[in-house]
C-alpha positions in Angstrom: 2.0 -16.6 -20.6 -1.2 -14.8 -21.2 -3.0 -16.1 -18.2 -6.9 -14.6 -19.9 -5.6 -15.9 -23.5 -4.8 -19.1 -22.0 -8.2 -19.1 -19.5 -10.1 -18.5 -23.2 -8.5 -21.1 -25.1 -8.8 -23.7 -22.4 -12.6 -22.7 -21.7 -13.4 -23.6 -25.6 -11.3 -27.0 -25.8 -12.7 -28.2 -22.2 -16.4 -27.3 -23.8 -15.8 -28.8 -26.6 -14.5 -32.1 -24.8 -17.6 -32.3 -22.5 -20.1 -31.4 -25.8 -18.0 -34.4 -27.8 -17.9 -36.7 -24.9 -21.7 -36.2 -24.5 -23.0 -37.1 -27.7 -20.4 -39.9 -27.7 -21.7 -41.9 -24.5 -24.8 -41.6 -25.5 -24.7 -42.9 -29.3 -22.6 -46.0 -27.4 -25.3 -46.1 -25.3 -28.2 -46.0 -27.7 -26.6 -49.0 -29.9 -25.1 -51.4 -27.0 -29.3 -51.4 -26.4 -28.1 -51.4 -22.6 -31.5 -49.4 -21.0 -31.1 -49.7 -17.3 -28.3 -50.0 -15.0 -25.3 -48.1 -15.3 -22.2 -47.6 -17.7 -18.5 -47.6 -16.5 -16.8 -44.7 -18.2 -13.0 -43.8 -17.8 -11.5 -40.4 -19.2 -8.0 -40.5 -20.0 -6.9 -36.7 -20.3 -3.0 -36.4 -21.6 -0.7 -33.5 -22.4 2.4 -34.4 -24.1 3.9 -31.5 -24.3 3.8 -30.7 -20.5 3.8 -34.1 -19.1 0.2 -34.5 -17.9 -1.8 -37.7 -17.7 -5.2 -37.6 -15.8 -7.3 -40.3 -15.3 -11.2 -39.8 -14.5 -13.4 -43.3 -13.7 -17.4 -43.1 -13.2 -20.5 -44.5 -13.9 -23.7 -43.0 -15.0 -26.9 -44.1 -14.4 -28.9 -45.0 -17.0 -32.1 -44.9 -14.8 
């Protein structure tokens, strides 16, 4: 394995998750009208090929 090719390619798909994830939460945000309180969010992160399944649970605060 490459370990800086690797590093690279994870860097832009893990960016690319957060940037996606982002604009996501926030257009579900915007149309469920929901403007105070705060929003349960759960991240389901799998990798078939190696056997990985990673489960993130939060809430943000919508203010």
């Amino acid at each position: 394995m490459d370990d800086d090719k690797f590093n690279m390619s994870m860097r832009k798909f893990l960016k690319q998750v957060g940037v996606t994830s982002q604009q996501q939460i926030e257009k579900a945000v915007r149309e469920s009208g929901k403007s105070a309180g705060t929003v349960a969010v759960k991240i389901v992160l799998t990798g078939e090929d190696v056997g990985l399944e990673h489960v993130v649970e939060g809430e943000i605060e919508l203010g």
